[in-house]
Every structure is written in structure tokens, then in C-alpha cells.
N, C-alpha and C positions, 0 to 999 in steps of 0.2 A: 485597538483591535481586541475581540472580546479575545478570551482563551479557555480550553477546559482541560479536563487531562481524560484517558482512556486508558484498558488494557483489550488485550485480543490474546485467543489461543486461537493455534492454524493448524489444519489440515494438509499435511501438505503431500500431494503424490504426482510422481513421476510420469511424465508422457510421454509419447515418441517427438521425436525432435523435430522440428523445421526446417532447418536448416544444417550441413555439416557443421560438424565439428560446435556445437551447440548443442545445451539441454535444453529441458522446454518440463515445466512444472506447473500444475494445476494444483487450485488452492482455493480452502473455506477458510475464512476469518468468524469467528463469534464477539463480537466487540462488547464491553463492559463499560460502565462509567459515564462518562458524557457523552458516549460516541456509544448508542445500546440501537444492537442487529446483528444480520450477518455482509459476509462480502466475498465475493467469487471470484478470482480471477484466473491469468496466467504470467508466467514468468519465464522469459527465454535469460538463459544466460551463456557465459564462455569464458576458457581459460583455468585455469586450474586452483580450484579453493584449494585445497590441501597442501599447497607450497603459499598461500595466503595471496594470490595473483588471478583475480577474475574479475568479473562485471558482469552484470545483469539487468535489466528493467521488467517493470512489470506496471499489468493493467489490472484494478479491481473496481467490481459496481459495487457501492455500499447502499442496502438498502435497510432502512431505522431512522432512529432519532438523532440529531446531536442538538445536545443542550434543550431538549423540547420542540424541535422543530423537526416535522416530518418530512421524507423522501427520500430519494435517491441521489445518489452522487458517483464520479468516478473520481476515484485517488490513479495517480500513476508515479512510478518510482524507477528510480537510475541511480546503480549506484558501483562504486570500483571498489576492489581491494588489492593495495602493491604498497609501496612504501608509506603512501598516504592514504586513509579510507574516505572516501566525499559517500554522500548521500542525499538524495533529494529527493520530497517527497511531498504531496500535492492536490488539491482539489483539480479539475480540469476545467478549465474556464468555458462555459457553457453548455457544461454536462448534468447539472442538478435539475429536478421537479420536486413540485410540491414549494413547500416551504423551503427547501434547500436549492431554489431557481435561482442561477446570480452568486452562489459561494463559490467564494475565493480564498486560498490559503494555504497556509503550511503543515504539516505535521512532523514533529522531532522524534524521532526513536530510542526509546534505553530497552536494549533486550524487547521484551515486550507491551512494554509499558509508553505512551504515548503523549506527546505534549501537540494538542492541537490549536492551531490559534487561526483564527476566520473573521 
């Protein structure tokens, strides 16, 4: 499975929410590195960051390069935080065009630096 690495800075701003008792965040990614574009998305989450006890997911269309190959793609992410943090994070299986038709795979997160492997 090839692999490359990335970084992203984010835009991130506040929206009204969806649902009670839920936040709802809209978001630009500027991806760098193996992964060069931008990516849009949103992020519903709930529970309370600041006692270290929430969960969120989120949907982003990236649209650039990875590794030389052009198009679009959608990552989606779920991820908790309580006694143990999980994160998962994702091409969407039949969400890419162009050159990125058919990708499948992971992406690892440090802060904002990225290990993607497809």
C-alpha cells in the first residue's frame, strides 16, 4: 500500500447547530505535501471537550493532488474523547473522480501533520 505524508492548516468557524444539544462546524483544509489542495467540509459534534468527554464526525470533499494524481475525494472522520481517544479517518469508498476514481484508505493524524496510506 503506497503511503505519503501531508500537513493541512484549517479554518475552522462555528455554525448553528442541527441538532440539540450538538455543535455543528464548518471548515477549510489547505493541504501541503503529498496531499496539495483544498477541502471543505463539516463537523457535527457533542459532549463536552473541556472535561476531555466528546465525539464528533465530520465530512470533507478534497479537491488537488495526492501524490500526482488528480481529483476529488471525500475523507470522513469519527472520532471520541473519554478515557480512551479512538479516531478514524478515511477516503470514502466510491467518492473519488478523475485520477482519484477507486481510492481507498487511511489517514493517521499527529496534531496536523498527516500519514496517508491508499
Amino acid at each position: 500500500m503506497p503511503e505519503t505524508t501531508a500537513a493541512f492548516t484549517i479554518d475552522l468557524k462555528p455554525a448553528d447547530p442541527l441538532l440539540e444539544a450538538t455543535a455543528r462546524f464548518d471548515f477549510t483544509k489547505n493541504w501541503t505535501g503529498g496531499m496539495v489542495g483544498t477541502s471543505t467540509g463539516l463537523m457535527l459534534s457533542a459532549g463536552d471537550p473541556s472535561t476531555g468527554k466528546a465525539g464528533y464526525v465530520a465530512l470533507e470533499v478534497f479537491s488537488g493532488r495526492i501524490d500526482g494524481l488528480n481529483g476529488t475525494v471525500v475523507l470522513q472522520q469519527f472520532g471520541t474523547m473519554s478515557d480512551e481517544t479512538t479516531l478514524y479517518y478515511e477516503f470514502v469508498p466510491g467518492s473519488g473522480t478523475g485520477q482519484l476514481a477507486g481510492l481507498l484508505g487511511k489517514l493517521k493524524l499527529d496534531g496536523h501533520d498527516v500519514t496517508v496510506s491508499y
